[in-house]
C-alpha positions as CSV (number, residue, x, y, z in Angstrom):
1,X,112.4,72.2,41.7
2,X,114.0,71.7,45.2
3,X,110.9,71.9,48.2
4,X,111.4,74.7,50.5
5,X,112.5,73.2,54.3
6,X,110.3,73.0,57.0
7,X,111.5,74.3,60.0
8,X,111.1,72.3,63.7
9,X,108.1,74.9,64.6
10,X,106.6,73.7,61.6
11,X,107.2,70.3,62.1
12,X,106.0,70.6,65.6
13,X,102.5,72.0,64.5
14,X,102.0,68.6,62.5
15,X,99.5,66.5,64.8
16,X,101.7,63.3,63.8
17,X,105.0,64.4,65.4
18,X,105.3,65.6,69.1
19,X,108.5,67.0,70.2
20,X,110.1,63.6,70.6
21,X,110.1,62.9,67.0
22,X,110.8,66.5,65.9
23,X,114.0,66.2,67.9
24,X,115.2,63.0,66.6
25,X,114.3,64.9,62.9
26,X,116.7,68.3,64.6
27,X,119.3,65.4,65.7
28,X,119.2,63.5,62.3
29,X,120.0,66.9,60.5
30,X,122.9,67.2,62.5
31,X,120.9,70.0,65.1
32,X,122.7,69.8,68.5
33,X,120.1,68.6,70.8
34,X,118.9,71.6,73.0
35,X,119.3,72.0,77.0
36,X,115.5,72.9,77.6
37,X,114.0,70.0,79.3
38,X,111.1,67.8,78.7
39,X,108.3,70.0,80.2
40,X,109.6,73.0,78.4
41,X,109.6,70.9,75.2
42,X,106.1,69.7,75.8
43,X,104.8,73.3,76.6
44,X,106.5,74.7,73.2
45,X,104.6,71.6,71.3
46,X,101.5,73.1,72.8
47,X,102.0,77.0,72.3
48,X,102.8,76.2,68.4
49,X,99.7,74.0,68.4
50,X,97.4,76.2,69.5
51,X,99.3,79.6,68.2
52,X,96.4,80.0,65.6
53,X,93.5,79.7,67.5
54,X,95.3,81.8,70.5
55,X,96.0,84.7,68.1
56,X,92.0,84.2,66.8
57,X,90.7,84.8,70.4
58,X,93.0,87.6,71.4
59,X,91.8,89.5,67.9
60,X,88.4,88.6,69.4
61,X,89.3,90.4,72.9
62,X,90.9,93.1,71.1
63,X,87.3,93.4,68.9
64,X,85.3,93.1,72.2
65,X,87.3,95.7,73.9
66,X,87.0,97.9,71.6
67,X,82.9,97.4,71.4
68,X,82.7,98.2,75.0
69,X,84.3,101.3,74.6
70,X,81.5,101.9,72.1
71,X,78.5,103.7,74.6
72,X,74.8,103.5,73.7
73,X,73.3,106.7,73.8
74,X,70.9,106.7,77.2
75,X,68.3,108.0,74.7
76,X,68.3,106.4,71.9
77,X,65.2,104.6,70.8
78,X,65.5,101.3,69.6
79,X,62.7,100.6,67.7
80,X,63.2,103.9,65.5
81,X,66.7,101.8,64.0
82,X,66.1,100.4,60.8
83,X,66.7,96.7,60.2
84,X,66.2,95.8,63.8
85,X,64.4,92.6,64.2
86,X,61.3,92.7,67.0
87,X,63.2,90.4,69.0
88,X,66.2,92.1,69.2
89,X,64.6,95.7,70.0
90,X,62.6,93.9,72.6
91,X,66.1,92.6,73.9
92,X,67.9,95.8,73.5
93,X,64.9,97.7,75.8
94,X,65.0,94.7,78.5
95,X,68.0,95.5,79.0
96,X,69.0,98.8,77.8
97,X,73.2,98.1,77.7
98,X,75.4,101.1,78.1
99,X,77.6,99.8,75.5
100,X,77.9,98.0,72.4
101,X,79.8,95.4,73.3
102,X,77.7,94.5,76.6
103,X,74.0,94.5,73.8
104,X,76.5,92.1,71.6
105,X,76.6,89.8,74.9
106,X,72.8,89.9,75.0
107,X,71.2,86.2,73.9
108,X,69.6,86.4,71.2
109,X,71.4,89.6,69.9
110,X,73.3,88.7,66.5
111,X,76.3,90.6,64.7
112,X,73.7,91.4,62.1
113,X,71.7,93.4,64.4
114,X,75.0,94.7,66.1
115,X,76.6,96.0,62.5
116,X,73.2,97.8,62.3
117,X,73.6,99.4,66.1
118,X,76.7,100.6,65.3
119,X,76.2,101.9,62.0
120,X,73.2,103.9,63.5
121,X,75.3,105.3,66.5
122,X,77.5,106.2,64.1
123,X,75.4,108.0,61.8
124,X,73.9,109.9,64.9
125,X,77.0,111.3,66.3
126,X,78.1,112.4,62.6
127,X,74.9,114.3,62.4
128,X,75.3,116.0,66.1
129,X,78.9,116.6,65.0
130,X,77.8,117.9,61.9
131,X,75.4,120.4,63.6
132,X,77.9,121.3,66.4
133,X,80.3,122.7,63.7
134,X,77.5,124.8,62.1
135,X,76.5,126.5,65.1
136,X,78.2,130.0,66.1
């Protein structure tokens, strides 16, 4: 069985080769050498090395934006939550974040106890949705 061909991005992600050696490989395969110049080279090298850990953090920002648009009720009691450590509650009443995403900032505060937030806020707004469409 015949490999499958890497192609020059691929190459270029290897920490071995910088763009120097990957174009003698594109050269070597009979590749016409490209017009972009050494800085632009050296930039791509960079972008392709770090494309998996760039696409991890803008999922992250993507996640944290979308836990800020998450609001904790201005009522809601903390230490009635289930599964919420001491620590945290005392935290999350220091502080008393108007969102999820701002209590996920809070030291101390761990996506344990931030699964549980949500999952309670949840559960609270089914319930008041719940009696909203029962009402006359």
């Amino acid at each position: 069985m015949v490999g499958r061909r890497a192609t020059l991005a691929e190459l270029l992600r290897r920490p071995e080769l910088d763009w120097r050696a990957v174009e003698q490989v594109a050269c070597a395969g009979g590749l016409a050498a490209g017009e972009a110049g050494p800085a632009a080279l050296e930039r791509l090298e960079i972008e392709l090395c770090y494309e998996g850990y760039l696409r991890r953090q803008e999922v992250d920002a993507a996640r944290m934006a979308r836990a800020d648009g998450v609001l904790v009720p201005a009522t809601i009691d903390f230490r009635g939550i289930p599964g919420l450590s001491n620590e945290v509650v005392e935290k999350l009443e220091a502080v008393r974040p108007r969102s999820v995403g701002q209590a996920s900032r809070i030291s101390g505060v761990t996506p344990a106890a931030i699964a549980i937030l949500l999952t309670h806020i949840g559960l609270v707004e089914r319930r008041r949705a719940e009696v909203a469409s029962r009402a006359p």
